[in-house]
mmCIF file of the C-alpha atoms, coordinates in Angstrom:
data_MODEL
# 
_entry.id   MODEL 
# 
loop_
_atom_site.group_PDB 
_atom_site.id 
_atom_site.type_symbol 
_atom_site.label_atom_id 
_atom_site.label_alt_id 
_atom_site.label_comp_id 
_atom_site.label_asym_id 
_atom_site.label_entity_id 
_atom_site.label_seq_id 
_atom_site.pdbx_PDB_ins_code 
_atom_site.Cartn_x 
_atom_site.Cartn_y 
_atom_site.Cartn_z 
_atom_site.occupancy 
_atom_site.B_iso_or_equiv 
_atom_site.pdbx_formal_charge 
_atom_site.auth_seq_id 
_atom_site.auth_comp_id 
_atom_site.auth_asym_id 
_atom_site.auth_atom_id 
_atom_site.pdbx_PDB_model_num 
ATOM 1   C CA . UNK A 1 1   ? -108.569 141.627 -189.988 1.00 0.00 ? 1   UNK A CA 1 
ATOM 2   C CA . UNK A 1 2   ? -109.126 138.866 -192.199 1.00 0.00 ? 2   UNK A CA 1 
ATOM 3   C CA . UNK A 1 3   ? -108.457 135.072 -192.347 1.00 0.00 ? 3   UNK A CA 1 
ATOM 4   C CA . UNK A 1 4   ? -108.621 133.819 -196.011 1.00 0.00 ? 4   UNK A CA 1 
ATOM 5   C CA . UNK A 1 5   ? -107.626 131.186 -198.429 1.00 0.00 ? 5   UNK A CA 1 
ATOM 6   C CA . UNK A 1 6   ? -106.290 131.096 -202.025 1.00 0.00 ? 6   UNK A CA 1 
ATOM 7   C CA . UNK A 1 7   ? -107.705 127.956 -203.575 1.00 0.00 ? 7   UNK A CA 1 
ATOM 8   C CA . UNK A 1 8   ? -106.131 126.036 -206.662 1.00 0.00 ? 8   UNK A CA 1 
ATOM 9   C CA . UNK A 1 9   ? -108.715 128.100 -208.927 1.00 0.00 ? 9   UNK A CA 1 
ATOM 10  C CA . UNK A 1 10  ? -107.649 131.428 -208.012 1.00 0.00 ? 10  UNK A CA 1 
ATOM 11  C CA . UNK A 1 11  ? -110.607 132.344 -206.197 1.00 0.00 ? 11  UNK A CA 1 
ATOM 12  C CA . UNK A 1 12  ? -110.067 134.044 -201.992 1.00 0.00 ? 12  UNK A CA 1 
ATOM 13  C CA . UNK A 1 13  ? -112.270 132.858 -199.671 1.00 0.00 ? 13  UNK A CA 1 
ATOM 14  C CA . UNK A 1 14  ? -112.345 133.190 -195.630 1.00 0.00 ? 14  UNK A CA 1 
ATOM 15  C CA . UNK A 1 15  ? -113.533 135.396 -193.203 1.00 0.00 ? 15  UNK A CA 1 
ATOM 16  C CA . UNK A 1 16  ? -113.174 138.909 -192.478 1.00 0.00 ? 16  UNK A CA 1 
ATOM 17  C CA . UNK A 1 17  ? -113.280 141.229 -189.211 1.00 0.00 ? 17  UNK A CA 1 
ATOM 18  C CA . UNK A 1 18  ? -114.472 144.539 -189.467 1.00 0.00 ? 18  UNK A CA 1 
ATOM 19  C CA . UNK A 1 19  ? -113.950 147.146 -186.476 1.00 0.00 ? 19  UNK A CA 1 
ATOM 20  C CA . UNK A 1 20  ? -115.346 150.273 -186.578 1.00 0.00 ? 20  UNK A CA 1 
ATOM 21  C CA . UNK A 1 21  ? -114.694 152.573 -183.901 1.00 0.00 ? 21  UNK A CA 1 
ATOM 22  C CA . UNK A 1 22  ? -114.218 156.111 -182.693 1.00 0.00 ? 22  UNK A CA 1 
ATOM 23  C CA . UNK A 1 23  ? -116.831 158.511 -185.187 1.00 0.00 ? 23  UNK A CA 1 
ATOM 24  C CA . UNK A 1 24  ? -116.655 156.010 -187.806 1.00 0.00 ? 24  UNK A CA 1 
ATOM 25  C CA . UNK A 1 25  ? -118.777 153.488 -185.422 1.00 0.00 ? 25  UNK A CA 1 
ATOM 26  C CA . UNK A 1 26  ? -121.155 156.858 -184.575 1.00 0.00 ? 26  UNK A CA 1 
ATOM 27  C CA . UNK A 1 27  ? -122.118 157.284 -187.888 1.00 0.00 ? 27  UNK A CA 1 
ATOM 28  C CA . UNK A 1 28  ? -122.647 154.010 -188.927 1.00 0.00 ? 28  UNK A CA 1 
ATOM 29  C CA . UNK A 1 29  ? -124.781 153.124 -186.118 1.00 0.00 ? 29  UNK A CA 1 
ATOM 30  C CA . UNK A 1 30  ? -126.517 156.692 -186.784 1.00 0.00 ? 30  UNK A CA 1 
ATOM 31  C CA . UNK A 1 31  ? -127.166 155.628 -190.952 1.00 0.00 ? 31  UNK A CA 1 
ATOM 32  C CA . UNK A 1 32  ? -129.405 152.861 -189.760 1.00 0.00 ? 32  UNK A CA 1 
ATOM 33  C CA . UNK A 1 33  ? -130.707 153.687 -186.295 1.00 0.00 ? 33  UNK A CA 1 
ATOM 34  C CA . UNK A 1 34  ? -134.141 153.221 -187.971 1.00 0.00 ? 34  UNK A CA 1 
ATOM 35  C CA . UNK A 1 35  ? -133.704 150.436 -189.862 1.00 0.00 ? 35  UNK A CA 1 
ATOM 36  C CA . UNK A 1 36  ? -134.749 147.100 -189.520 1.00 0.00 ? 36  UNK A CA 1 
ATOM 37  C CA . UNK A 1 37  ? -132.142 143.863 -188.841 1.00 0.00 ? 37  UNK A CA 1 
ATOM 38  C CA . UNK A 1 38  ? -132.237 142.883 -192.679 1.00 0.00 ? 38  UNK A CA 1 
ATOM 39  C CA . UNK A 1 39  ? -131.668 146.691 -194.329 1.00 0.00 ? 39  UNK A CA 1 
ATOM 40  C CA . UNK A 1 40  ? -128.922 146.955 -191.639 1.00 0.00 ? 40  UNK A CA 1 
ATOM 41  C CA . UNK A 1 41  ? -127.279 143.395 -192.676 1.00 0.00 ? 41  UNK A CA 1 
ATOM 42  C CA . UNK A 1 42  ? -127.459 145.034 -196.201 1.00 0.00 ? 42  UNK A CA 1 
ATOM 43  C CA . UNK A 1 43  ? -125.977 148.063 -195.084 1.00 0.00 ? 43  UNK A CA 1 
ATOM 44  C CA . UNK A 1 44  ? -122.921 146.613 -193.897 1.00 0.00 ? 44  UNK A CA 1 
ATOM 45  C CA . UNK A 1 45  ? -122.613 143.702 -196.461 1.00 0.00 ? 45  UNK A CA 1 
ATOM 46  C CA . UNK A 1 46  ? -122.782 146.734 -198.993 1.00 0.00 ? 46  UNK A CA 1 
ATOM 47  C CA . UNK A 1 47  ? -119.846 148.331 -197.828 1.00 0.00 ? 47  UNK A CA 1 
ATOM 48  C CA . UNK A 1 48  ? -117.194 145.721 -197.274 1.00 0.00 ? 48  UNK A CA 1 
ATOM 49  C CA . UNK A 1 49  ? -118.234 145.511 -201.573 1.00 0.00 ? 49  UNK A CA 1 
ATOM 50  C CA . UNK A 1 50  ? -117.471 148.140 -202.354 1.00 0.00 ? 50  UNK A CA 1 
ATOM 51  C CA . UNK A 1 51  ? -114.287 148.460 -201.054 1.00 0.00 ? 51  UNK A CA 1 
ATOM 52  C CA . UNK A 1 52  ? -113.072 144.945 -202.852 1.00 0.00 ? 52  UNK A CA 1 
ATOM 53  C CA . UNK A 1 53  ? -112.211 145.893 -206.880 1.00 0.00 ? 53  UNK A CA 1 
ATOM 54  C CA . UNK A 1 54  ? -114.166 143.255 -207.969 1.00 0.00 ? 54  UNK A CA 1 
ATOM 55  C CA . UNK A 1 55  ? -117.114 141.125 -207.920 1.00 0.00 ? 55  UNK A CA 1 
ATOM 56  C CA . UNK A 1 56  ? -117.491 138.919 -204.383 1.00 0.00 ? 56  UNK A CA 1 
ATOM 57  C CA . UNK A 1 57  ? -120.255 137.297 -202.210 1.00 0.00 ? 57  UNK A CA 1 
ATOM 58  C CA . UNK A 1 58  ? -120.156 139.054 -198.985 1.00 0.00 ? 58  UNK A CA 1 
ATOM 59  C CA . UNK A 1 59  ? -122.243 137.471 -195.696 1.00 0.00 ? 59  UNK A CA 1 
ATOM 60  C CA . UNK A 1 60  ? -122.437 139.019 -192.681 1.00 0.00 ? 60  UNK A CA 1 
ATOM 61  C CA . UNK A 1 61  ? -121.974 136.139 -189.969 1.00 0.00 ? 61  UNK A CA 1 
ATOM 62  C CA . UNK A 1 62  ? -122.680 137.813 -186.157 1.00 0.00 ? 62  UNK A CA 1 
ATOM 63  C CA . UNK A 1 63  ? -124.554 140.116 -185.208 1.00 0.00 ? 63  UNK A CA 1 
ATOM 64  C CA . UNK A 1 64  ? -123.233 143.629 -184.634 1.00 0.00 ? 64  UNK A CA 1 
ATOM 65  C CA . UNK A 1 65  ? -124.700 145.310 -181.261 1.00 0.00 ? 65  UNK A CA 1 
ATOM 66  C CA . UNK A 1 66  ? -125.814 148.261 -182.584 1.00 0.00 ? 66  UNK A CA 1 
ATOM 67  C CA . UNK A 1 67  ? -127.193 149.905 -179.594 1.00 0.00 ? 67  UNK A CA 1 
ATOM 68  C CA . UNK A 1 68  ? -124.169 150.696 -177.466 1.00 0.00 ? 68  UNK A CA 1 
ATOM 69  C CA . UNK A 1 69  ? -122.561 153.846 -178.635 1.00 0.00 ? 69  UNK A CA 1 
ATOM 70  C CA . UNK A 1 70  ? -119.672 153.729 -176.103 1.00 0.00 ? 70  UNK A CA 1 
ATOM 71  C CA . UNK A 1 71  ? -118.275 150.381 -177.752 1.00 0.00 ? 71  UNK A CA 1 
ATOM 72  C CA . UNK A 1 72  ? -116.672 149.601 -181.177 1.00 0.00 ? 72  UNK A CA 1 
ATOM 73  C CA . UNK A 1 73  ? -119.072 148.726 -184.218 1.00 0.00 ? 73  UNK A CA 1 
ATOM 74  C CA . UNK A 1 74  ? -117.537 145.039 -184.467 1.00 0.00 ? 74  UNK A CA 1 
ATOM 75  C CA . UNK A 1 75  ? -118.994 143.056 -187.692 1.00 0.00 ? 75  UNK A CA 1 
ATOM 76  C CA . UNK A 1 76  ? -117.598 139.276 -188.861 1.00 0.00 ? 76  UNK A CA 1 
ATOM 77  C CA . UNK A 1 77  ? -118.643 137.937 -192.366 1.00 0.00 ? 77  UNK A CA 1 
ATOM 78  C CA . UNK A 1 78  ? -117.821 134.926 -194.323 1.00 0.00 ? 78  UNK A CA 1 
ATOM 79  C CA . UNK A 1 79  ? -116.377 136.039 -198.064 1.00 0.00 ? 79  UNK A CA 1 
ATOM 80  C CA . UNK A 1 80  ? -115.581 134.909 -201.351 1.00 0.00 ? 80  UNK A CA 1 
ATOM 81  C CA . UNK A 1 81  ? -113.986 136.606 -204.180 1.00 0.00 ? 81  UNK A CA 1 
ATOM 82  C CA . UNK A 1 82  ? -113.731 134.469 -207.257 1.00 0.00 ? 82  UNK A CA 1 
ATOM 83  C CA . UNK A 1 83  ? -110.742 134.789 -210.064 1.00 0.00 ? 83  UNK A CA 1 
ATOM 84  C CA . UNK A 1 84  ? -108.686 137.176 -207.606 1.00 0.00 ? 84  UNK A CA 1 
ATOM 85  C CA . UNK A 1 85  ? -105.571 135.810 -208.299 1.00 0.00 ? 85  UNK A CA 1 
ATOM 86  C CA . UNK A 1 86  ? -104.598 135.679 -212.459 1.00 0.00 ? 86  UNK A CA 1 
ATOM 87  C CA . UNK A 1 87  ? -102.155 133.738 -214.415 1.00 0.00 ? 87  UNK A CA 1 
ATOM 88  C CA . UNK A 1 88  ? -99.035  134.412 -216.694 1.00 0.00 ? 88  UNK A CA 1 
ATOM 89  C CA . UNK A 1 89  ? -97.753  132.002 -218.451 1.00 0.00 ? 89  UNK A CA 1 
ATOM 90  C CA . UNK A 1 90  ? -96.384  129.515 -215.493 1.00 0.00 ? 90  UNK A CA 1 
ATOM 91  C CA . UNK A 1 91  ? -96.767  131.844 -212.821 1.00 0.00 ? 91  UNK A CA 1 
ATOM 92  C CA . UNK A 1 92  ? -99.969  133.020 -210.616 1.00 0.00 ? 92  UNK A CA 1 
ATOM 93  C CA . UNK A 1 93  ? -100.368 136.755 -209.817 1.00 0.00 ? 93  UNK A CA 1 
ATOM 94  C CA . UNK A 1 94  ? -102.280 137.925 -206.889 1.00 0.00 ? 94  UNK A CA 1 
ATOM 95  C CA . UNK A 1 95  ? -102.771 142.036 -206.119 1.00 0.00 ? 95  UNK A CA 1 
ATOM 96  C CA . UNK A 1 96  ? -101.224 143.248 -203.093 1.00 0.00 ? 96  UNK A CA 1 
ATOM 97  C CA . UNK A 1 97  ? -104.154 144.706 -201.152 1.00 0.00 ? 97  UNK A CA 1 
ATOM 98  C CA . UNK A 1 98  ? -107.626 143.612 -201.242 1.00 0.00 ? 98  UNK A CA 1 
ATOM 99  C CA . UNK A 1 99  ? -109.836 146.101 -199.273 1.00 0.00 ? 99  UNK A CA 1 
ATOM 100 C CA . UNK A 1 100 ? -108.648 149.170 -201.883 1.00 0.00 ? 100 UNK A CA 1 
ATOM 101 C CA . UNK A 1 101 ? -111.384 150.224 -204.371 1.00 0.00 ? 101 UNK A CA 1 
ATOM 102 C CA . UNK A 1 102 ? -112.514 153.699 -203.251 1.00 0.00 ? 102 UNK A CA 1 
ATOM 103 C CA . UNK A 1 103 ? -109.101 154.651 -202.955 1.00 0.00 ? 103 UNK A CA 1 
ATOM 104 C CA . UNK A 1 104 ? -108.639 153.814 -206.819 1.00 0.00 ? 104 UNK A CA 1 
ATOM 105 C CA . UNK A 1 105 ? -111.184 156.473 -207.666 1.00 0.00 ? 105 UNK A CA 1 
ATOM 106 C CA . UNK A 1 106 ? -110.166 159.039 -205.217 1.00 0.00 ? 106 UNK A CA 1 
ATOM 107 C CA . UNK A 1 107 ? -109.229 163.021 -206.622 1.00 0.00 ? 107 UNK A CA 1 
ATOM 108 C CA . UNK A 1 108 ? -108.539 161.667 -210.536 1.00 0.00 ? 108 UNK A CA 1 
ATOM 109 C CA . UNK A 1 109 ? -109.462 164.882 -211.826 1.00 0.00 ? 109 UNK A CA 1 
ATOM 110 C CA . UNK A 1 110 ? -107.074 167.035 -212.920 1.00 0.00 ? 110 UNK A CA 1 
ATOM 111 C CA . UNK A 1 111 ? -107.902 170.442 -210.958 1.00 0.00 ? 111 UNK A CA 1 
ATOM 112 C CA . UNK A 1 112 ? -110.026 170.839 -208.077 1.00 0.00 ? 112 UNK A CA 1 
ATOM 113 C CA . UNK A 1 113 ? -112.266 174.659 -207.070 1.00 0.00 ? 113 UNK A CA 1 
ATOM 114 C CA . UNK A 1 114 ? -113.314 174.333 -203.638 1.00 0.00 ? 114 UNK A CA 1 
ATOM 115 C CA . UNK A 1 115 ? -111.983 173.292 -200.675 1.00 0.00 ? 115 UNK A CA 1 
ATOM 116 C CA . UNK A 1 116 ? -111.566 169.309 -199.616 1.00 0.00 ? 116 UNK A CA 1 
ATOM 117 C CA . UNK A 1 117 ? -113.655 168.651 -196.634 1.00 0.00 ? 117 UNK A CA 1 
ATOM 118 C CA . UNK A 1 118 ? -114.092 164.995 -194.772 1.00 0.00 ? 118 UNK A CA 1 
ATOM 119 C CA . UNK A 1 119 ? -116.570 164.309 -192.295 1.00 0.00 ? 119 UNK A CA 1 
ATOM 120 C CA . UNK A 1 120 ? -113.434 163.627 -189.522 1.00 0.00 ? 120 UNK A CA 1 
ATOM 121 C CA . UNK A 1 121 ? -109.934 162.421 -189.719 1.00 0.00 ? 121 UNK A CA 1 
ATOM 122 C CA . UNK A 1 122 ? -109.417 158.709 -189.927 1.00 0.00 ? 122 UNK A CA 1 
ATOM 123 C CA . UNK A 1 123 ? -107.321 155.695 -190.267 1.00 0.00 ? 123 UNK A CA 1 
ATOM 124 C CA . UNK A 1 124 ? -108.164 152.816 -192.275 1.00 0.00 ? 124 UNK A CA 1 
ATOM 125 C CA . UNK A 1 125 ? -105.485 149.553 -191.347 1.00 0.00 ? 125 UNK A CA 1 
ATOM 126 C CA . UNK A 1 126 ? -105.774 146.118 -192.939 1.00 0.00 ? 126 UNK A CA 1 
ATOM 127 C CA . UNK A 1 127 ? -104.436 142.573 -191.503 1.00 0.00 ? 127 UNK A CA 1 
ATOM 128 C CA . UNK A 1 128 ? -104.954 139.762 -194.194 1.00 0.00 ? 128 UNK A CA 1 
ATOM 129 C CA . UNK A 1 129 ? -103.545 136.288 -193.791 1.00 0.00 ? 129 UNK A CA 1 
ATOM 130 C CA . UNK A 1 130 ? -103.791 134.070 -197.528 1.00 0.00 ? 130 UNK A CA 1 
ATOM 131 C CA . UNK A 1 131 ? -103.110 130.765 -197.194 1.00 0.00 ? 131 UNK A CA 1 
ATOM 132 C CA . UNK A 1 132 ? -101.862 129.410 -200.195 1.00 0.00 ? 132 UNK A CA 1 
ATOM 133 C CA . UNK A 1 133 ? -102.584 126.393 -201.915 1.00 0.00 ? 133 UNK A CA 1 
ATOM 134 C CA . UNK A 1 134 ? -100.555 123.147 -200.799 1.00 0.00 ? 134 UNK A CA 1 
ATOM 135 C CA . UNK A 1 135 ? -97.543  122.991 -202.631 1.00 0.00 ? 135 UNK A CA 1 
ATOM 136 C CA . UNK A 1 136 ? -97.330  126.647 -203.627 1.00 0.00 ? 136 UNK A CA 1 
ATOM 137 C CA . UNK A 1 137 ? -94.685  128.714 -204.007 1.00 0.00 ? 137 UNK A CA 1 
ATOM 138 C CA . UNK A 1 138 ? -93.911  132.566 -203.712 1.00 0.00 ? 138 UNK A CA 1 
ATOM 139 C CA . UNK A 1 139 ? -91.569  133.535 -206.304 1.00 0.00 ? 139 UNK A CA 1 
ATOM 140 C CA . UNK A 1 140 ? -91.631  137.479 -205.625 1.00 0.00 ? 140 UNK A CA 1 
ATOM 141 C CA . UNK A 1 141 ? -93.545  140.158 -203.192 1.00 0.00 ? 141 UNK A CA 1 
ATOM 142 C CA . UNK A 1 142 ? -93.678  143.862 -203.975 1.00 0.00 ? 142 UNK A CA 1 
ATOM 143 C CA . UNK A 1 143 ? -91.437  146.433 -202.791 1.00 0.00 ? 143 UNK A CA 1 
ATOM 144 C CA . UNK A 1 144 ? -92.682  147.747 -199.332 1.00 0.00 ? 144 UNK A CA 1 
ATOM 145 C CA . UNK A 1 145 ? -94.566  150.767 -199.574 1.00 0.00 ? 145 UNK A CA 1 
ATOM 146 C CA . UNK A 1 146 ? -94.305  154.041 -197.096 1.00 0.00 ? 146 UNK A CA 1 
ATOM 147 C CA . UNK A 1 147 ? -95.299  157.683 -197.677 1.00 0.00 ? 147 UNK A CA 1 
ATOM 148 C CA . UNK A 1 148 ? -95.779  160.270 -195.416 1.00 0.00 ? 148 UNK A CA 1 
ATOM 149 C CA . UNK A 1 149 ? -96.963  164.182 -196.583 1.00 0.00 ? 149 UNK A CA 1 
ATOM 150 C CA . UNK A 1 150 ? -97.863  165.693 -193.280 1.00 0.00 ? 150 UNK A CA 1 
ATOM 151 C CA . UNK A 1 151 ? -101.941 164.855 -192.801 1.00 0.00 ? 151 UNK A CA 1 
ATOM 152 C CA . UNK A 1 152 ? -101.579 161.980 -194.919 1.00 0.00 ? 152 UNK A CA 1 
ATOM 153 C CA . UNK A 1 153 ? -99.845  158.970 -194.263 1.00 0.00 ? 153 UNK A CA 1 
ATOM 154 C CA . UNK A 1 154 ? -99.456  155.531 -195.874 1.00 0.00 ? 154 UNK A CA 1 
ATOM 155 C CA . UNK A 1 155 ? -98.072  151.973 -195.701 1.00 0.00 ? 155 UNK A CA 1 
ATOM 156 C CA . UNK A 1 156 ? -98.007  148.785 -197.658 1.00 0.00 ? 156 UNK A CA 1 
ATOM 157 C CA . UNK A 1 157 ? -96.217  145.358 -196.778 1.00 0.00 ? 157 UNK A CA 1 
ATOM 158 C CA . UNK A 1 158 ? -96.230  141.623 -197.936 1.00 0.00 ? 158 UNK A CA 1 
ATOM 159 C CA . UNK A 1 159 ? -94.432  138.786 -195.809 1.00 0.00 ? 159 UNK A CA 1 
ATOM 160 C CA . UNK A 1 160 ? -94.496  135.506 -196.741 1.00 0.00 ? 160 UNK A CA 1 
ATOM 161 C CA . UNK A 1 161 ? -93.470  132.164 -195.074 1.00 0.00 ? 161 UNK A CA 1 
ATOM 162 C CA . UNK A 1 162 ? -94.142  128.872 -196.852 1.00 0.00 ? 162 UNK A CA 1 
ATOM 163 C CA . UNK A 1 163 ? -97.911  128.551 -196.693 1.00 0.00 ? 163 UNK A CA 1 
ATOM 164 C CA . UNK A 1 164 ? -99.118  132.296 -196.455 1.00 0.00 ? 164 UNK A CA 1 
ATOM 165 C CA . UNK A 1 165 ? -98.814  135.472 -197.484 1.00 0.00 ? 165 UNK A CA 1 
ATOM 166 C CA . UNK A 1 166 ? -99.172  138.310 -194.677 1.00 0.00 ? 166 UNK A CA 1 
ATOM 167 C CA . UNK A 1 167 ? -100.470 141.654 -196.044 1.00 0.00 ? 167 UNK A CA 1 
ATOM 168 C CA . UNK A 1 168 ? -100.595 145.101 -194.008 1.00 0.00 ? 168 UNK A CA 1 
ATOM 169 C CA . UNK A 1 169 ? -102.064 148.151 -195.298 1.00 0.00 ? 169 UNK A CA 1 
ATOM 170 C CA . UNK A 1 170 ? -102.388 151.487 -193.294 1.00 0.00 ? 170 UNK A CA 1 
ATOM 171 C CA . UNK A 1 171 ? -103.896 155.004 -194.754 1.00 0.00 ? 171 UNK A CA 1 
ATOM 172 C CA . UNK A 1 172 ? -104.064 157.956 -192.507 1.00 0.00 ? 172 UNK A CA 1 
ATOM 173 C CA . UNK A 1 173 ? -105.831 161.322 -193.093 1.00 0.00 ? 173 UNK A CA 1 
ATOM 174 C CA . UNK A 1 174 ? -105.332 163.501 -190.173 1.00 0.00 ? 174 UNK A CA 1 
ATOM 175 C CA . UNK A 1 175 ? -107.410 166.632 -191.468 1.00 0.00 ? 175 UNK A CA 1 
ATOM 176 C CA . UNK A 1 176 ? -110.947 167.906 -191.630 1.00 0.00 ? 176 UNK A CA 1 
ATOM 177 C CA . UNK A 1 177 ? -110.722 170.950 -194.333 1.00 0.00 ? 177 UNK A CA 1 
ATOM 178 C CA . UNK A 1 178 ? -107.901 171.669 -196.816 1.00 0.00 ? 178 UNK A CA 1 
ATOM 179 C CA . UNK A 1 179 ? -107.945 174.498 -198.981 1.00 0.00 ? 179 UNK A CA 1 
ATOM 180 C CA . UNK A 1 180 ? -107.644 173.923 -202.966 1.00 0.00 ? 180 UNK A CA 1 
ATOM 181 C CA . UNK A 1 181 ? -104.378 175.088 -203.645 1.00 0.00 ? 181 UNK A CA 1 
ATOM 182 C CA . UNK A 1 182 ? -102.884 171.892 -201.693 1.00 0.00 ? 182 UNK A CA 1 
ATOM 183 C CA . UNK A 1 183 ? -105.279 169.469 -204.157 1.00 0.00 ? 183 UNK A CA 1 
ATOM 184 C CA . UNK A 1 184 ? -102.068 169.014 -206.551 1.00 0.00 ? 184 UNK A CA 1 
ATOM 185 C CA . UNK A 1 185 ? -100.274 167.458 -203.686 1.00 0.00 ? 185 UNK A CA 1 
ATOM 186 C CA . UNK A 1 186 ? -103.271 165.748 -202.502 1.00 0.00 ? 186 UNK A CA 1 
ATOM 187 C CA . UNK A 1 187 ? -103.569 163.932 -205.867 1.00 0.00 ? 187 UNK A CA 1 
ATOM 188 C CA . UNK A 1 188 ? -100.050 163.156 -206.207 1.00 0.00 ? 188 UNK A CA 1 
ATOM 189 C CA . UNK A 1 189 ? -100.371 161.398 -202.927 1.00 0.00 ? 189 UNK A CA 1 
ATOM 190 C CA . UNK A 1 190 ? -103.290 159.120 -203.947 1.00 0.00 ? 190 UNK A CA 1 
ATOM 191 C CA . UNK A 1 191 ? -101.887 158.315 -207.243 1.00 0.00 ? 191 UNK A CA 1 
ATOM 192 C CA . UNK A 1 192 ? -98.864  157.342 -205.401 1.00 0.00 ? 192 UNK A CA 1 
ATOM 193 C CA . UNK A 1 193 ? -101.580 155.039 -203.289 1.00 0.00 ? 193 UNK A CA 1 
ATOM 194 C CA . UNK A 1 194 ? -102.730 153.552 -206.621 1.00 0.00 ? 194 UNK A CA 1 
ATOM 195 C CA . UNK A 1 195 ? -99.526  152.303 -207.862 1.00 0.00 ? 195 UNK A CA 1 
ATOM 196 C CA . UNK A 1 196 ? -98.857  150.864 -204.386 1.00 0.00 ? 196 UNK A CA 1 
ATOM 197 C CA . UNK A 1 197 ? -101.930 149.252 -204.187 1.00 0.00 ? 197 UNK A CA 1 
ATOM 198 C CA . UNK A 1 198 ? -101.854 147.821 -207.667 1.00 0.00 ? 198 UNK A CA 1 
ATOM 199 C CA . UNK A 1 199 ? -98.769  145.792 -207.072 1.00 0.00 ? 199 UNK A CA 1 
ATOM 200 C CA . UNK A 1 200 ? -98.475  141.676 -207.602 1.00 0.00 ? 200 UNK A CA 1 
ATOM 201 C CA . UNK A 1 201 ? -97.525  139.028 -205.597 1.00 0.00 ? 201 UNK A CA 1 
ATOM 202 C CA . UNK A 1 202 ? -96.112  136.469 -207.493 1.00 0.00 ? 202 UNK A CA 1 
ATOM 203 C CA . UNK A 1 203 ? -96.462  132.710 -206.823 1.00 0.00 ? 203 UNK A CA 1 
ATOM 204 C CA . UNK A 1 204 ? -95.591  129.772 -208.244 1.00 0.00 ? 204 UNK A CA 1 
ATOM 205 C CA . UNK A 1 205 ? -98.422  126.802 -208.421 1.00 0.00 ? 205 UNK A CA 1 
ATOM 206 C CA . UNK A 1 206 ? -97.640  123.323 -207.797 1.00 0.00 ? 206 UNK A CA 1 
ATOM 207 C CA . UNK A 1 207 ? -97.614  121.859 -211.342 1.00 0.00 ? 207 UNK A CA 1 
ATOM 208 C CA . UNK A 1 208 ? -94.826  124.619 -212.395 1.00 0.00 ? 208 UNK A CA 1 
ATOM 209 C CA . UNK A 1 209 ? -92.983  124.259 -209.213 1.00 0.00 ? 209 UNK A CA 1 
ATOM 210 C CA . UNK A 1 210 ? -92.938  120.289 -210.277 1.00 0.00 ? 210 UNK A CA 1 
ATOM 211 C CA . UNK A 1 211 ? -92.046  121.006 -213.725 1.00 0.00 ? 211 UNK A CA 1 
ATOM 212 C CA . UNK A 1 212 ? -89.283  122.759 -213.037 1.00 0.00 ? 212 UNK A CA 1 
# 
């Protein structure tokens, strides 16, 4: 879940809840089980960049109890992402989805040999708030998203009201082996993610809305 805020420059700033839970806490308690406090605030720090599609400062904020296997993985950080939102002309576009970027790079090749395995199935969901700037306006949001091809599911929405925009995000993969012939299907699906993800919000600033 995350809490952020567009500023008047573009850039998204706030903070942002992480919970791991299930396997996915396991093994990330298991990558570091040997590591010190400052390789393991790396660790963490590392991932929540890579999954943003652009450069930001990422801080981890709390301090994640790593030794209790039988609870969630729960990790808060403060972050900024600078020039996410871009502008045309009079109007201000900001992307759809925020956490996305291994998904963008996910079965682009054309043809595929062996078998697709993952470690265990998993679901991924994303709750951001973006408050806008005072005096802001939404002028558009993008279609709502939903797919659904049997182990893989998902789901893309924007609300608005008149100072934020409300984003959820949801990708299931319910499978732990699937054999190559179903990889043309499998990339279909993820391309179909792509152009969901890469969607714009558009908003109107202040000064246009005044001009007007």
């Amino acid at each position: 879940m995350a809490k952020l805020r567009l500023t008047d420059d573009g850039s998204l700033e706030g903070k942002l809840t992480v919970t791991y839970t299930g396997l996915e806490a396991m093994y990330q308690r298991l990558d570091v089980r040997n590591a010190d406090e400052v390789a393991r605030k790396k660790f963490l720090e590392d991932r929540v960049q890579r999954q943003i599609p652009t450069t930001a400062e990422v801080k981890l904020t709390n301090q994640p109890d790593w030794s209790n296997s039988e609870t969630p993985l729960i990790a808060e950080y403060h972050i900024t992402v600078p020039d996410w939102a871009s502008s045309a002309g009079k109007r201000t576009l900001v992307p759809a989805s925020v956490f996305t970027a291994v998904e963008k790079h996910l079965f682009e090749h054309a043809n595929r040999v062996q078998p697709i395995y993952v470690d265990y199935p998993y679901e991924k969901e994303e709750d951001v708030t973006i408050e806008l700037p005072a005096g802001w306006q939404v002028s558009s949001v993008p279609t709502p998203q939903k797919l659904a091809a049997h182990v893989l599911n998902y789901s893309l929405k924007v609300d608005n009201d008149a100072a934020a925009l409300h984003l959820t995000r949801k990708l299931t993969w319910d499978f732990l082996l699937l054999e190559a012939k179903y990889y043309p299907a499998l990339r279909t699906f993820f391309q179909s993610v792509r152009t969901g993800d890469d969607q714009q919000i558009v908003l109107q600033p202040a000064a246009a809305s005044a001009s007007n």
